[in-house]
C-alpha positions as CSV (number, residue, x, y, z in Angstrom):
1,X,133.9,77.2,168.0
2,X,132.5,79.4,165.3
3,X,128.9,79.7,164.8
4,X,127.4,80.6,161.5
5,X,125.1,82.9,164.0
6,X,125.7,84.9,166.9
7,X,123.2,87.0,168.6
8,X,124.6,88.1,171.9
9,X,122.6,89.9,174.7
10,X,120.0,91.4,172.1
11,X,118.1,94.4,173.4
12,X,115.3,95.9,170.9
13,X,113.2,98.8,172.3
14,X,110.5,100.6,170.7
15,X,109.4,104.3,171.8
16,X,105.8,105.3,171.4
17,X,105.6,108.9,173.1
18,X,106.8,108.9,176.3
19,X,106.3,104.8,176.5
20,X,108.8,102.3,175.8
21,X,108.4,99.0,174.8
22,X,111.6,96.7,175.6
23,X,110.4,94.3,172.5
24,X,113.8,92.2,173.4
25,X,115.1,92.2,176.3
26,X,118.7,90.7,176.4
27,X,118.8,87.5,174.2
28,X,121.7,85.6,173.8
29,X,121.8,82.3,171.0
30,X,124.2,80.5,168.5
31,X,123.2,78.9,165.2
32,X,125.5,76.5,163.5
33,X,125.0,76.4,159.5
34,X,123.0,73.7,158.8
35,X,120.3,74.3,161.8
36,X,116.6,74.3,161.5
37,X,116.1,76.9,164.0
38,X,112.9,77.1,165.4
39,X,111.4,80.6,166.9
40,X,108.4,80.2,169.1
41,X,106.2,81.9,171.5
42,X,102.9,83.5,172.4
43,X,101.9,86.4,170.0
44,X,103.8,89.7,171.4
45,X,106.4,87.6,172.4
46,X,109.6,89.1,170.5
47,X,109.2,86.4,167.2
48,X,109.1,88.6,164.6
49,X,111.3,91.6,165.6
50,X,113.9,88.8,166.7
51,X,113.9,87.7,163.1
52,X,113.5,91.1,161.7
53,X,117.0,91.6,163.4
54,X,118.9,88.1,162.4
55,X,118.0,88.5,158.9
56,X,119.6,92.8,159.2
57,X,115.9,94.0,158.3
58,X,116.0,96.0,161.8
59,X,118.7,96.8,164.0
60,X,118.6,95.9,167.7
61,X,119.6,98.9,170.2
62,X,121.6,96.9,172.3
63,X,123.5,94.0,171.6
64,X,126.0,92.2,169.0
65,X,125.2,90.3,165.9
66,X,127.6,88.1,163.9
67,X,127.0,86.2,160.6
68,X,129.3,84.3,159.2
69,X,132.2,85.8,161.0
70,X,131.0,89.3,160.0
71,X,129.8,91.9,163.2
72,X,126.7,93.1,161.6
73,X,125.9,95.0,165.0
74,X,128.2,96.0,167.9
75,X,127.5,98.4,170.6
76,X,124.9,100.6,169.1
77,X,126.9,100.7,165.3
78,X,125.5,98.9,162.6
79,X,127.3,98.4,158.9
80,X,126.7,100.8,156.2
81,X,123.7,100.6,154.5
82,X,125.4,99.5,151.2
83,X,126.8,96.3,153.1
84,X,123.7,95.5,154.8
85,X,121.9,94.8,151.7
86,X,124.6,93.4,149.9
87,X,124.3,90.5,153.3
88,X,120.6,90.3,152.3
89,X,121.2,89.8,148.9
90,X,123.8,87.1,149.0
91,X,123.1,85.3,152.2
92,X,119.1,85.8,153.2
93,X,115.8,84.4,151.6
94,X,113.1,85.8,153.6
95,X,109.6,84.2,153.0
96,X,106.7,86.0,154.5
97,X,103.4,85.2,156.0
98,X,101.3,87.0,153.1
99,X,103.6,86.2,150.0
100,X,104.1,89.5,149.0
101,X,103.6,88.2,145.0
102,X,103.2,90.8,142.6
103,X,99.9,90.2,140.8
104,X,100.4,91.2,137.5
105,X,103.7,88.8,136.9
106,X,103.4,85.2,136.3
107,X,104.8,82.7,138.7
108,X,107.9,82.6,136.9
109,X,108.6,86.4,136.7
110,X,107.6,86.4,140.5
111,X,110.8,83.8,141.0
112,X,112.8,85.6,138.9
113,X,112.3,88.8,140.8
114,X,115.8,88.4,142.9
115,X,117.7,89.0,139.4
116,X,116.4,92.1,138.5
117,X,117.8,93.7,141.9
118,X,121.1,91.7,141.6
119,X,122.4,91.7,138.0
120,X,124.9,89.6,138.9
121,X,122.9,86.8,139.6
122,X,122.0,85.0,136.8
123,X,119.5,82.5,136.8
124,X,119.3,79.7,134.1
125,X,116.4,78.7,132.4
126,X,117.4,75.1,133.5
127,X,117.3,76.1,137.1
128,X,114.1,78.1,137.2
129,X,112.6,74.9,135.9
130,X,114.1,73.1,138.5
131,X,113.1,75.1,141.4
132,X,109.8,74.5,140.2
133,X,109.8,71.2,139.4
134,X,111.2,70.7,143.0
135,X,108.7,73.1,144.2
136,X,105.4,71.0,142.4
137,X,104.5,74.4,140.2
138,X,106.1,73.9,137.1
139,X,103.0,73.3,136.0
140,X,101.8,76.9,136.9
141,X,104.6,79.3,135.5
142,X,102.7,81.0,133.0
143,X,100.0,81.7,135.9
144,X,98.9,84.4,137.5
145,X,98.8,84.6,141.4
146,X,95.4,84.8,141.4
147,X,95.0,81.4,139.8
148,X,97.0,79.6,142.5
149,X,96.1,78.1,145.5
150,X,97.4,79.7,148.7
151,X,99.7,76.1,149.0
152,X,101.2,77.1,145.3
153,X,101.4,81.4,146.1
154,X,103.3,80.1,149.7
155,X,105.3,77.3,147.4
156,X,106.1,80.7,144.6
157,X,107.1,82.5,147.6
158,X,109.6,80.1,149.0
159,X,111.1,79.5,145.1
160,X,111.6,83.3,144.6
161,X,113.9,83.3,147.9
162,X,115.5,79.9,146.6
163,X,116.4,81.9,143.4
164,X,118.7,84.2,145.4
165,X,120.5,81.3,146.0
166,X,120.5,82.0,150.1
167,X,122.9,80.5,152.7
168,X,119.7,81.2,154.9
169,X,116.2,80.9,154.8
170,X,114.2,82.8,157.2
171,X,110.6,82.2,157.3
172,X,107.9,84.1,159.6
173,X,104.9,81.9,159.6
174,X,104.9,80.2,157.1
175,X,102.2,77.8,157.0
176,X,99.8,80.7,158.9
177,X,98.0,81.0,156.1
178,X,97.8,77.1,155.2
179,X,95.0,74.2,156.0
180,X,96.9,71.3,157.8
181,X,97.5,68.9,154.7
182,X,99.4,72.0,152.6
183,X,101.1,72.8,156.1
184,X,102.3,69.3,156.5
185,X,103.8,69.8,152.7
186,X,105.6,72.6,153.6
187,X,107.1,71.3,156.8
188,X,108.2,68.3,154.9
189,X,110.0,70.9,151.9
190,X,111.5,72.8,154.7
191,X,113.5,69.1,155.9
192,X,114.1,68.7,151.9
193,X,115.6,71.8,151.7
194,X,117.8,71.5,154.5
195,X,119.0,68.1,153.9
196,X,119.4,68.1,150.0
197,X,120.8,71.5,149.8
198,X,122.3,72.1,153.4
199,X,120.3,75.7,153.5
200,X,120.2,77.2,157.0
201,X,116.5,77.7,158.1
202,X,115.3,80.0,160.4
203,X,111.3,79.6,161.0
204,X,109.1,81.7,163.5
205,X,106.0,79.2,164.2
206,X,103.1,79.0,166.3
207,X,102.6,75.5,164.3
208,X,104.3,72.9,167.0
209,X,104.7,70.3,164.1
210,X,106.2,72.7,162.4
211,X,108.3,73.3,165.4
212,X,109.5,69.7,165.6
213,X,111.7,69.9,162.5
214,X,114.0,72.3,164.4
215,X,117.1,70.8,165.1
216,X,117.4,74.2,167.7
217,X,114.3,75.8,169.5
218,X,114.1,79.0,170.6
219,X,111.2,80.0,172.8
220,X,110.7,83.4,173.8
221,X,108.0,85.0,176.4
222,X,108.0,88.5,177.0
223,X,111.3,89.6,174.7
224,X,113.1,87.1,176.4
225,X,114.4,83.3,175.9
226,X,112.2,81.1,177.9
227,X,113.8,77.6,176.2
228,X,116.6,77.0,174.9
229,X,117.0,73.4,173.4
């Protein structure tokens, strides 16, 4: 069977002087397109670089990745450069814990954003106004960040990595940041997202409700898989 995912006996390492931190430390998983895969752990546990890694924004130093059928890393070689961002451009959306909006564009220009880095992609006006609709911040596209709730920036952030049109979403906590009633509304997006539109979702969490969506959980302690269910 062919996974949409495949990280095989990830090793990441980090060197600090004469120190070395083993960040990973052999991690094997499969994700079939379609999952809600849930990363989760104690803080220092291997979340983020894990992610970092399956969405090709860091390269492990051991191990092989596959996406989509595509070796992305094998035995200390990684693709060129130019093909590594041309896989985050057409099959990532990476939403991160502090938005990352840029403060002097409105809330549409922020969703726009993907188009002015891929020319090719062109967004209609009728699906900009969709995303937002869907999003609840139609309302708000001729606003600043600064005017917007942290719900709405977190909302603006997920719509400017639905505008790249992604196969997968990968989100590092995403409701961090968020009181529980605007978590519980973005936990119940995340479902919408994955059911209406089939988008792969990829969430690192230390929210446990959050955590329940996952149709896969991956639980790491100390760089390595502790659960696997």
């Amino acid at each position: 069977m062919a996974y949409f995912i495949e990280a095989k006996k990830l090793v990441k390492i980090y060197e600090r002087g004469s120190e070395k931190l083993r960040a990973l430390d052999g991690v094997s998983f499969c994700i079939d397109k379609g999952d809600i895969a849930a990363v989760v752990g104690e803080s220092g546990s291997g979340k983020t670089t894990l992610v970092n890694i399956l969405g090709c924004l860091d390269n492990p130093s051991v191990g092989e990745l596959i996406i989509d059928g595509r070796r992305i890393f094998a035995d200390g070689v990684k693709l060129p450069e130019a093909e590594l961002t041309r896989v985050r451009r057409e099959i990532f959306g990476y939403i991160f814990q502090k938005f990352f909006l840029i403060p002097t564009l409105s809330v549409a220009e922020n969703i726009l954003l993907p188009g002015v880095f891929r020319p090719e992609l062109k967004i209609p006006q009728a699906e900009l106004d969709g995303i937002m609709d869907m999003l609840g911040i139609l309302k708000r596209k001729d606003h600043l960040p600064k005017e917007l709730s942290g719900g709405e920036m977190q909302r603006v952030a997920i719509a400017r990595a639905l505008a790249g049109r992604p196969k997968v979403l990968i989100a590092d906590e995403p409701t961090g940041n968020l009181d529980s009633r605007r978590s519980d509304e973005i936990k119940d997006l995340f479902v919408r997202l994955n059911k209406e539109r089939g988008i792969t979702i990829i969430l690192v969490t230390h929210n446990p409700e959050l955590a329940k969506i996952g149709s896969r959980v991956i639980e790491l302690s100390d760089g390595k898989i502790k659960n696997k269910f």
